[in-house]
Backbone as CSV, one residue per row, in Angstrom:
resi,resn,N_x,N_y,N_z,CA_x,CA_y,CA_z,C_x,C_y,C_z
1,UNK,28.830,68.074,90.075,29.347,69.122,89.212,30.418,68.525,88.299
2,UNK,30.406,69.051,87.187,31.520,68.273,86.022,33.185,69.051,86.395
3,UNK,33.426,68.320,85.494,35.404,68.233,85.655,35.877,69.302,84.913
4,UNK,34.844,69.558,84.050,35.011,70.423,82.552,34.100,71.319,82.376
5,UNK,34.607,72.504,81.576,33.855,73.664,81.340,34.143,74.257,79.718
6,UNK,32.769,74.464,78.994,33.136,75.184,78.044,33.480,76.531,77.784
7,UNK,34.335,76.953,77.364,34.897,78.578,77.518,34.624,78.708,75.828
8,UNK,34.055,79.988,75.683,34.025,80.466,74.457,35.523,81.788,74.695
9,UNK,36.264,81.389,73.710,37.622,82.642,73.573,37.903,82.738,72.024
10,UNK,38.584,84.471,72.291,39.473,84.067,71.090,40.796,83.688,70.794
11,UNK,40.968,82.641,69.452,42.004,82.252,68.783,42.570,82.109,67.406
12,UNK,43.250,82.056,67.462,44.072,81.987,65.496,43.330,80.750,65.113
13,UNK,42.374,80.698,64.333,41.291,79.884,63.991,41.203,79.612,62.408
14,UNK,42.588,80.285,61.883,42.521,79.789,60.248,44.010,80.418,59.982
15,UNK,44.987,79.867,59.014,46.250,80.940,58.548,46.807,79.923,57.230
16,UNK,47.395,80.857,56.767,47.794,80.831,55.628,48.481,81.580,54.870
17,UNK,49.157,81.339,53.485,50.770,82.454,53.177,50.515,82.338,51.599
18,UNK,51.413,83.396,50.846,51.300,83.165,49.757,52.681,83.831,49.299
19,UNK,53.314,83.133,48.714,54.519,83.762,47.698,54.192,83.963,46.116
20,UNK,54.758,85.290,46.291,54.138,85.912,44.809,55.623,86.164,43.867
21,UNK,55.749,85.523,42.978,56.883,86.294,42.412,56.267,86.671,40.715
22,UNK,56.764,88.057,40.102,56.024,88.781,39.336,56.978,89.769,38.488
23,UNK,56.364,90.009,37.146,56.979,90.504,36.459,56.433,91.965,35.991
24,UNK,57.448,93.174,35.919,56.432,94.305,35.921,57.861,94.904,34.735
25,UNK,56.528,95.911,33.467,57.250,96.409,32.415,57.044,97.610,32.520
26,UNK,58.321,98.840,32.589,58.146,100.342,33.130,58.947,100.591,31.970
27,UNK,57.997,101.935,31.413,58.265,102.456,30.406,58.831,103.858,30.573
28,UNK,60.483,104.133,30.735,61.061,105.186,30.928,60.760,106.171,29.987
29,UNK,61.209,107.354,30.309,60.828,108.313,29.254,62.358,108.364,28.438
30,UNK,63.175,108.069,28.348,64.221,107.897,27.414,64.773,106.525,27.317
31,UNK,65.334,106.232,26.343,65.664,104.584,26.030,67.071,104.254,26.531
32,UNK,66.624,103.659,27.556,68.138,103.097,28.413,68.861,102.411,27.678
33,UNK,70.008,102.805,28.249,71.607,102.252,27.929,72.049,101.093,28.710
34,UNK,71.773,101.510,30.139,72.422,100.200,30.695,71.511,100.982,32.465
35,UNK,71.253,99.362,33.184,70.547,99.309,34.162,71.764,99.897,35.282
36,UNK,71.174,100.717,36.557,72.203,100.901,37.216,71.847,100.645,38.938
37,UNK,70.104,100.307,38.702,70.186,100.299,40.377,68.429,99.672,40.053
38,UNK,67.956,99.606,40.992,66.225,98.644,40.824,66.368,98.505,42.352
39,UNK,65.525,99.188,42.933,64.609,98.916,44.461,63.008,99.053,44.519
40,UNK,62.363,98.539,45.460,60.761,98.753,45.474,60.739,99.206,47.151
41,UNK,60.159,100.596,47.169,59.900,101.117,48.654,58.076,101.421,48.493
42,UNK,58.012,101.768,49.909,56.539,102.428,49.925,55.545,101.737,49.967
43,UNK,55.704,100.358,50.452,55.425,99.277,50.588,53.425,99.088,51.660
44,UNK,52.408,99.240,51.392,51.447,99.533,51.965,50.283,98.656,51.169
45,UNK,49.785,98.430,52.632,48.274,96.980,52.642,47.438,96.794,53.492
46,UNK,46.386,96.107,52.848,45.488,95.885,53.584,44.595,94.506,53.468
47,UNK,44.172,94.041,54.418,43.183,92.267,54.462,42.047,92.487,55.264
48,UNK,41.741,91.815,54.167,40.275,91.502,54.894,39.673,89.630,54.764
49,UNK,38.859,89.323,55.102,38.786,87.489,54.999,37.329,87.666,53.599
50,UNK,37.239,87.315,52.997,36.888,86.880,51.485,36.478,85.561,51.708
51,UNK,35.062,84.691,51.976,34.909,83.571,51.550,35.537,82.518,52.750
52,UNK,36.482,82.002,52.321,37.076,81.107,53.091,38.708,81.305,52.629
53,UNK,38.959,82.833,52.527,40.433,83.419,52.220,40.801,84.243,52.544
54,UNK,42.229,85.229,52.670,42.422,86.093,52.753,43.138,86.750,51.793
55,UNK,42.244,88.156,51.280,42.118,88.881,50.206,43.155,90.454,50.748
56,UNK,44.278,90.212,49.977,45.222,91.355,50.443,45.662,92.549,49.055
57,UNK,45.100,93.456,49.467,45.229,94.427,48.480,46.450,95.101,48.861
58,UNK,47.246,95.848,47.710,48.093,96.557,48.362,48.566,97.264,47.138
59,UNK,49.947,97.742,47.442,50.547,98.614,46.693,52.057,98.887,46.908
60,UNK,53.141,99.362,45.822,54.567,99.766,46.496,55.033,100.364,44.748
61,UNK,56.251,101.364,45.163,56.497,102.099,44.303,58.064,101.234,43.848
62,UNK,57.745,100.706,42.394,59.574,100.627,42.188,60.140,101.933,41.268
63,UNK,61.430,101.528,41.825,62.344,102.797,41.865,63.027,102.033,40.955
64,UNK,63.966,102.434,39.625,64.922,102.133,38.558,65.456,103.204,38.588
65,UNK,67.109,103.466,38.391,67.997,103.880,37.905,68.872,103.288,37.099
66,UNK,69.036,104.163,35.828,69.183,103.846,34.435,70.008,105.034,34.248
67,UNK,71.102,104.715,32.751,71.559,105.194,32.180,71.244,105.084,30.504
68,UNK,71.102,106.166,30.257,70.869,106.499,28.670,71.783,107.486,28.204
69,UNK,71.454,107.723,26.830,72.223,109.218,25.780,73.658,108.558,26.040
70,UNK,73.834,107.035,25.409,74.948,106.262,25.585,76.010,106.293,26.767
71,UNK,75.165,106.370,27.777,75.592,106.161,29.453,76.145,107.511,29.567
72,UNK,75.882,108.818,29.141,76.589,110.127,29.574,75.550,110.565,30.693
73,UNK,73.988,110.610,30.604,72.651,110.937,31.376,72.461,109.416,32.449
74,UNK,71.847,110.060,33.796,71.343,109.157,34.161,69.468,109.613,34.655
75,UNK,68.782,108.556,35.060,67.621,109.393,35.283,67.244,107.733,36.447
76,UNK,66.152,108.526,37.004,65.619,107.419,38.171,63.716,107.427,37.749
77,UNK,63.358,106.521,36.984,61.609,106.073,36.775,60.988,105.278,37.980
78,UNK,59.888,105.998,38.638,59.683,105.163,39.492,57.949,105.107,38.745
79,UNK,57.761,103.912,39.562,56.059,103.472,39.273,55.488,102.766,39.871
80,UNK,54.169,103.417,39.961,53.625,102.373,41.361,52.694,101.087,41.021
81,UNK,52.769,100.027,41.736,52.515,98.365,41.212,51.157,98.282,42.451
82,UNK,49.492,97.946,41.945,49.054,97.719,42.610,48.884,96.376,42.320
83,UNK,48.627,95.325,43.617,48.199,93.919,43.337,47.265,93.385,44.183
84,UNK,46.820,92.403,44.056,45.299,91.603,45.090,46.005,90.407,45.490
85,UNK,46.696,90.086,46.507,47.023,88.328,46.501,45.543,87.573,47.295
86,UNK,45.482,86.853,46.768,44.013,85.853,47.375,44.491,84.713,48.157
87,UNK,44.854,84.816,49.399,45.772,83.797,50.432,44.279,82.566,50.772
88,UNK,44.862,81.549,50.341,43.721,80.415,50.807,44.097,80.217,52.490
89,UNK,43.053,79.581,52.984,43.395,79.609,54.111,43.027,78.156,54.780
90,UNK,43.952,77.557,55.781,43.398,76.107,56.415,43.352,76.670,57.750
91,UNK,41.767,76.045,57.944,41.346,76.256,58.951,41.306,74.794,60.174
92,UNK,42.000,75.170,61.262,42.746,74.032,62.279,41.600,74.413,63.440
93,UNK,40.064,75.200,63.443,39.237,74.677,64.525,37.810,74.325,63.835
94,UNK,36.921,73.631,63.999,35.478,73.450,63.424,34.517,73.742,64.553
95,UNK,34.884,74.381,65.777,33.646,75.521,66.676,33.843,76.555,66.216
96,UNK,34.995,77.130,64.985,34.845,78.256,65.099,33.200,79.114,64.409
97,UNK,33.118,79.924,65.086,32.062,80.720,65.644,32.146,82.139,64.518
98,UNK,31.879,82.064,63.261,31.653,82.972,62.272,31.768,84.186,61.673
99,UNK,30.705,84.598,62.987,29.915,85.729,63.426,31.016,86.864,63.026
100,UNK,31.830,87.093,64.185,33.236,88.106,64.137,34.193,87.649,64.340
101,UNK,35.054,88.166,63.482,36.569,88.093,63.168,37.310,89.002,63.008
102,UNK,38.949,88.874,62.885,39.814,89.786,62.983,40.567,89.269,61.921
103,UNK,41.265,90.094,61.155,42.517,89.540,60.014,43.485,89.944,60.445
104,UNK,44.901,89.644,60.357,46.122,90.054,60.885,46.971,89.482,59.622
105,UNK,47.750,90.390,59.008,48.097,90.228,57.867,49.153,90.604,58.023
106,UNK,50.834,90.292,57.761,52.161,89.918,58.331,53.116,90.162,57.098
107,UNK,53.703,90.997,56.477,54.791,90.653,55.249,55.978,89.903,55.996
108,UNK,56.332,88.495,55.716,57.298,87.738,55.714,58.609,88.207,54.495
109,UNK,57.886,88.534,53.714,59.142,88.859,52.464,59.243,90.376,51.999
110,UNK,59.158,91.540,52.036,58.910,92.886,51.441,59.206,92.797,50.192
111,UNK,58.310,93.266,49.324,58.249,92.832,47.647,59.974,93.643,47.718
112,UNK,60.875,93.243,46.660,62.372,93.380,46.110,62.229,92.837,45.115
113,UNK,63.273,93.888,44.482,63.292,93.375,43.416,64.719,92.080,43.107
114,UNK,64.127,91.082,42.153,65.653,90.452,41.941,65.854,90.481,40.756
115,UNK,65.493,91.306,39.136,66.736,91.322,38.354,65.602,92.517,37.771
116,UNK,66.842,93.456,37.155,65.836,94.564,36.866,67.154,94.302,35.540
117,UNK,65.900,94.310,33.911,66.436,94.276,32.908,66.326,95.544,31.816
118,UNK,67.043,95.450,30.559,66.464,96.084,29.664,65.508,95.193,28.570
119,UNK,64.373,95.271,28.117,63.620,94.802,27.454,64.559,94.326,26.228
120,UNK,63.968,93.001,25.258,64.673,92.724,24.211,64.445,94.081,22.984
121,UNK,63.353,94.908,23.261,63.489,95.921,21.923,64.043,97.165,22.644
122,UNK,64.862,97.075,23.950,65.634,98.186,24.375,65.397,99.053,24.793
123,UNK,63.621,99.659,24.302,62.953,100.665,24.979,62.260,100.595,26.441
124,UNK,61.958,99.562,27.346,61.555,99.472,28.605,62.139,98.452,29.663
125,UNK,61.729,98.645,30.469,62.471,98.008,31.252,61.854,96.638,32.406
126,UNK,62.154,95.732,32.008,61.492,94.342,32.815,61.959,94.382,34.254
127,UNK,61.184,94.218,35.507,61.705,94.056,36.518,60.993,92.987,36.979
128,UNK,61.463,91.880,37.837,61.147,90.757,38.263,61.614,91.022,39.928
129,UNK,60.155,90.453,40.616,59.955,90.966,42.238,59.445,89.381,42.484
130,UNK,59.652,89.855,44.277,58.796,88.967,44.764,58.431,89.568,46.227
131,UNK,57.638,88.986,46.814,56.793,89.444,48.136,56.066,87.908,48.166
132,UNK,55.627,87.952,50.242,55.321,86.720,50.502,54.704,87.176,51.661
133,UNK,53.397,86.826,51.715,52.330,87.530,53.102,51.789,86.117,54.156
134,UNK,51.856,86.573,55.095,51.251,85.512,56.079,49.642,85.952,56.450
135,UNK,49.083,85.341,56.644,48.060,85.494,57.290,47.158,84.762,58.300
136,UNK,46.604,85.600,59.506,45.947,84.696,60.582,44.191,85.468,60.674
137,UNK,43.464,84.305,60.822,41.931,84.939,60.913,41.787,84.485,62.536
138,UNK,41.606,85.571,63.280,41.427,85.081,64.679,39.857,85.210,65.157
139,UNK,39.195,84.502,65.791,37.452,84.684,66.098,37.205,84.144,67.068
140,UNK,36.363,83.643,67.518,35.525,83.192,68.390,35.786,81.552,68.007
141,UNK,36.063,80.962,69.721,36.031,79.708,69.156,35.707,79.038,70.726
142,UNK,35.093,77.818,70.802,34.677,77.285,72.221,35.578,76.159,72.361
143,UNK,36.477,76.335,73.659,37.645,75.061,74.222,36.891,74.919,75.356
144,UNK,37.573,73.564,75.565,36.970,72.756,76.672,38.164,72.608,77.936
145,UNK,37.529,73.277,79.052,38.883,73.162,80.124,38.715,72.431,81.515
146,UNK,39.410,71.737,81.803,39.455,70.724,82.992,39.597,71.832,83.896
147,UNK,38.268,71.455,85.194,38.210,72.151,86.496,38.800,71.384,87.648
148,UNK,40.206,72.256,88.450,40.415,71.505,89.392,39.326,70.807,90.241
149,UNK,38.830,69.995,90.712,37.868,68.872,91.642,37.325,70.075,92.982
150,UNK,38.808,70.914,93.667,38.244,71.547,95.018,38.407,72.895,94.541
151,UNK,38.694,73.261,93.407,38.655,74.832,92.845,39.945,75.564,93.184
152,UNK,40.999,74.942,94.317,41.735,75.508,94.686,43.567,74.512,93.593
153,UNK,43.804,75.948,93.331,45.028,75.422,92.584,46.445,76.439,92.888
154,UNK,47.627,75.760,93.319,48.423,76.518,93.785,50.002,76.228,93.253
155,UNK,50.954,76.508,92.372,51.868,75.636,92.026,53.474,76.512,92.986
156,UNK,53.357,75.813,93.932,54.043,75.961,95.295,55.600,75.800,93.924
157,UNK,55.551,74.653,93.586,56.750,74.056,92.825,57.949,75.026,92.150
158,UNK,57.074,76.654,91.368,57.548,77.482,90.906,58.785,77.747,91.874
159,UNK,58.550,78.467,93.509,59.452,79.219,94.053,60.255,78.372,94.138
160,UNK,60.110,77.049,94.301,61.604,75.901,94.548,62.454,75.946,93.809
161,UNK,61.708,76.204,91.855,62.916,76.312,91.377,63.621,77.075,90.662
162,UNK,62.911,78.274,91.180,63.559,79.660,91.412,64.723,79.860,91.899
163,UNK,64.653,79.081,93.424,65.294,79.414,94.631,66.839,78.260,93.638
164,UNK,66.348,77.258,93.781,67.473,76.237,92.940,68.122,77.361,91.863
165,UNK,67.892,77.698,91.351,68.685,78.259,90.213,69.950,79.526,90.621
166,UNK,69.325,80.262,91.789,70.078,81.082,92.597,71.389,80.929,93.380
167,UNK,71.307,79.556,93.482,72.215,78.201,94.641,73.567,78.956,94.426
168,UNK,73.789,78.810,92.925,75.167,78.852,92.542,75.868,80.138,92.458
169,UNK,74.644,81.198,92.219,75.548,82.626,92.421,76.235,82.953,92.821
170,UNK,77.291,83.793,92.422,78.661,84.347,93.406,78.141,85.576,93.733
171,UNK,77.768,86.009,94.971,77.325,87.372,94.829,78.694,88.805,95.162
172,UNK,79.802,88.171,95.154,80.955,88.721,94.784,81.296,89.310,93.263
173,UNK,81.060,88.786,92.504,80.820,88.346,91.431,80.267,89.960,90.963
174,UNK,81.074,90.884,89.862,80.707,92.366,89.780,81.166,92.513,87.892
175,UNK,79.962,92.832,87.083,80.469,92.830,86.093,80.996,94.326,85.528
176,UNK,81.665,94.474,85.127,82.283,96.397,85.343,83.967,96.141,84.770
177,UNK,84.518,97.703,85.235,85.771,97.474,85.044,86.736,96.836,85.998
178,UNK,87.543,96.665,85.376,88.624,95.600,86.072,89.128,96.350,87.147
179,UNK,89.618,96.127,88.385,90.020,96.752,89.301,91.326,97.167,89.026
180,UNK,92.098,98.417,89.467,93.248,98.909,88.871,94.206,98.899,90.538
């Protein structure tokens, strides 16, 4: 009988990331005076694997607050930004096994904004974002695992150094208030 056995399991069998940074032009309904605030909430997505990638659709609403009518009015334009990032992906097994897969798709960065402007002709407003997605394709993949020789495997070793670590306790030793 052999030493080794093939196990078909699943594992993270491809991953990959993408940083997006991007420029978006929102056209208020009155002509700002001066910028007073720029956030992006509402933040929502979805992946699927594309080819030999991962294809992430999504969406999020930015929020501007602005002042116009020579900074006496203020008003808040929001607008919603859809985008596709196309995450390439390196794949670290060659059993992997095709058939079915899973995508697991991760925001590392939540799109923010970092400078929310007034346009050079004054009427709209430039905002500059960024967002940064991870991604893992997990599937079917066959590892190869060493069989103990008599089938029997026991690691006695654990409770020893369990027990070692306990040695030193004070069991006097009470964490609370101070005695009065």
């Amino acid at each position: 009988m052999s030493d080794y056995r093939e196990v078909i399991t699943k594992a993270v069998v491809a991953k990959g990331r993408k940083f997006t940074q991007c420029t978006h032009t929102i056209a208020p309904s009155q002509k700002p005076a001066s910028i007073l605030g720029g956030w992006i909430i509402n933040h929502k997505y979805d992946a699927q694997k594309v080819n030999r990638s991962v294809e992430v659709e999504g969406y999020y609403d930015i929020n501007v607050w602005y002042a116009y009518a020579e900074n006496t009015k203020t008003e808040v334009v929001t607008e919603r930004v859809r985008y596709v990032d196309n995450i390439k992906l390196r794949y670290k097994d060659n059993n992997y096994l095709d058939d079915e897969h899973e995508v697991l798709a991760k925001v590392l960065q939540q799109p923010n904004c970092l400078e929310v402007n007034i346009s050079p002709n004054g009427g709209k407003i430039v905002v500059q974002a960024e967002r940064e997605i991870y991604a893992e394709v997990i599937g079917e993949t066959k590892v190869i695992v060493a069989v103990h020789p008599d089938g029997n495997y026991e690691d006695d070793d654990w409770q020893e150094d369990l027990e070692d670590e306990f040695e030193d306790l004070d069991p006097e030793f009470i964490v609370g208030e101070a005695d009065e």
